[in-house]
C-alpha positions in Angstrom: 142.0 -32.8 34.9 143.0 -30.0 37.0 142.5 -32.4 40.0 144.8 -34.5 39.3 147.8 -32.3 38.8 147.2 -30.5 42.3 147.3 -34.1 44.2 150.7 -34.3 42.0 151.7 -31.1 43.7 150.0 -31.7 46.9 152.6 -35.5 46.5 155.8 -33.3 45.2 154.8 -31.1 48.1 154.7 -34.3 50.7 157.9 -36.0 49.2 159.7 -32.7 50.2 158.3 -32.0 53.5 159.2 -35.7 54.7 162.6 -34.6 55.8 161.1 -32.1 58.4 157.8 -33.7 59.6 156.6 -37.1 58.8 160.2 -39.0 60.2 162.8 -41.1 58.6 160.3 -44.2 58.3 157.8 -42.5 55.9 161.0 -40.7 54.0 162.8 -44.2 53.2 159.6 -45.7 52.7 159.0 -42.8 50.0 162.6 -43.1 48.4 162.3 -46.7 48.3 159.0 -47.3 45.7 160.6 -47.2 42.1 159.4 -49.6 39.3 160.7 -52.9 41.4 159.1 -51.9 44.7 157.0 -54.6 46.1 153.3 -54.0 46.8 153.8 -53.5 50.4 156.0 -50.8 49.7 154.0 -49.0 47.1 150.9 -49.3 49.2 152.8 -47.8 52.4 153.9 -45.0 50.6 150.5 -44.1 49.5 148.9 -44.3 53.3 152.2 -42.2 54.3 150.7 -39.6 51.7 147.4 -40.2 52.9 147.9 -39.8 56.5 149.9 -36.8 55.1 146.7 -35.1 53.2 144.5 -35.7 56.3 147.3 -33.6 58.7 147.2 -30.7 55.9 143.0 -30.9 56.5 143.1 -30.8 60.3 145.7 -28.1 59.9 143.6 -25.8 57.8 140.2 -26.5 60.0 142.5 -25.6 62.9 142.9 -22.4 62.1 139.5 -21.7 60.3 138.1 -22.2 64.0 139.0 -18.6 65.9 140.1 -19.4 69.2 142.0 -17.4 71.6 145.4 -18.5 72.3 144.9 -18.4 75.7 142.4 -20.9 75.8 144.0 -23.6 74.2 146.5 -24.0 76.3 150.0 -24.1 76.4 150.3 -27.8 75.9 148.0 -27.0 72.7 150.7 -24.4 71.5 153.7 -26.5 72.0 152.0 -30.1 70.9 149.2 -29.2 69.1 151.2 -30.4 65.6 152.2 -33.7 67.1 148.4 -34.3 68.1 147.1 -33.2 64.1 149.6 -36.0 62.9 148.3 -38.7 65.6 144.6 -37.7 64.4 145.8 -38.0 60.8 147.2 -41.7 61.6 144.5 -42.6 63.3 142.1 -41.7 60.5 144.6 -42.9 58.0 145.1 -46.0 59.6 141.1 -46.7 59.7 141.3 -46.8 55.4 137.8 -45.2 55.4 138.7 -42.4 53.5 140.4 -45.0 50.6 142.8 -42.5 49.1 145.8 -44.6 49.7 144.1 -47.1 47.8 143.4 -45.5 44.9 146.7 -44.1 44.5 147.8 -47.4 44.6 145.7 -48.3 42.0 146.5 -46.0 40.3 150.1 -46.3 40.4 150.2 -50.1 40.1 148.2 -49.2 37.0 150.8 -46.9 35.3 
């Protein structure tokens, strides 16, 4: 059970950091699901999490991998957020990983 309360957090967590990273689309998309949001709306919500989830992954193998700062570059330093986010799309966008559609399901469900 614990499981599912930290993706609660890890969604509270996303809802609030929409403002500063993810763009106005993804944050009206967000404020716009309530009990009369149409499926379209409800589903991109749950790939705007997704894509979301997979940033906070690459992030954290990022910085498990000890590089020198020096060798990635300054383009890495100053771009190297904006290039997590693209991969996160990317991946998000291929719906291989499926967890934007089980949190629709699960949201159409309750």
């Amino acid at each position: 059970m614990s499981s599912i309360y930290d993706v609660s957090s890890m969604y509270d967590t996303y809802a609030q950091s929409l403002q500063s990273t993810t763009g106005a689309t993804a944050q009206s998309a967000l404020k716009s699901v309530n009990d009369n949001s149409t499926d379209e709306e409800l589903l991109n919500a749950c790939k705007g999490f997704e894509s979301y989830f997979v940033q906070k992954i690459i992030e954290q193998a990022r910085k498990m991998i000890q590089t020198d700062e020096d060798e990635d570059g300054e383009y890495m330093q100053y771009f190297g957020d904006t290039l997590n986010q693209a991969y996160a799309e990317a991946i998000s966008d291929s719906d291989q990983l499926g967890l934007a559609q089980q949190l629709y399901e699960s949201m159409k469900r309750n």
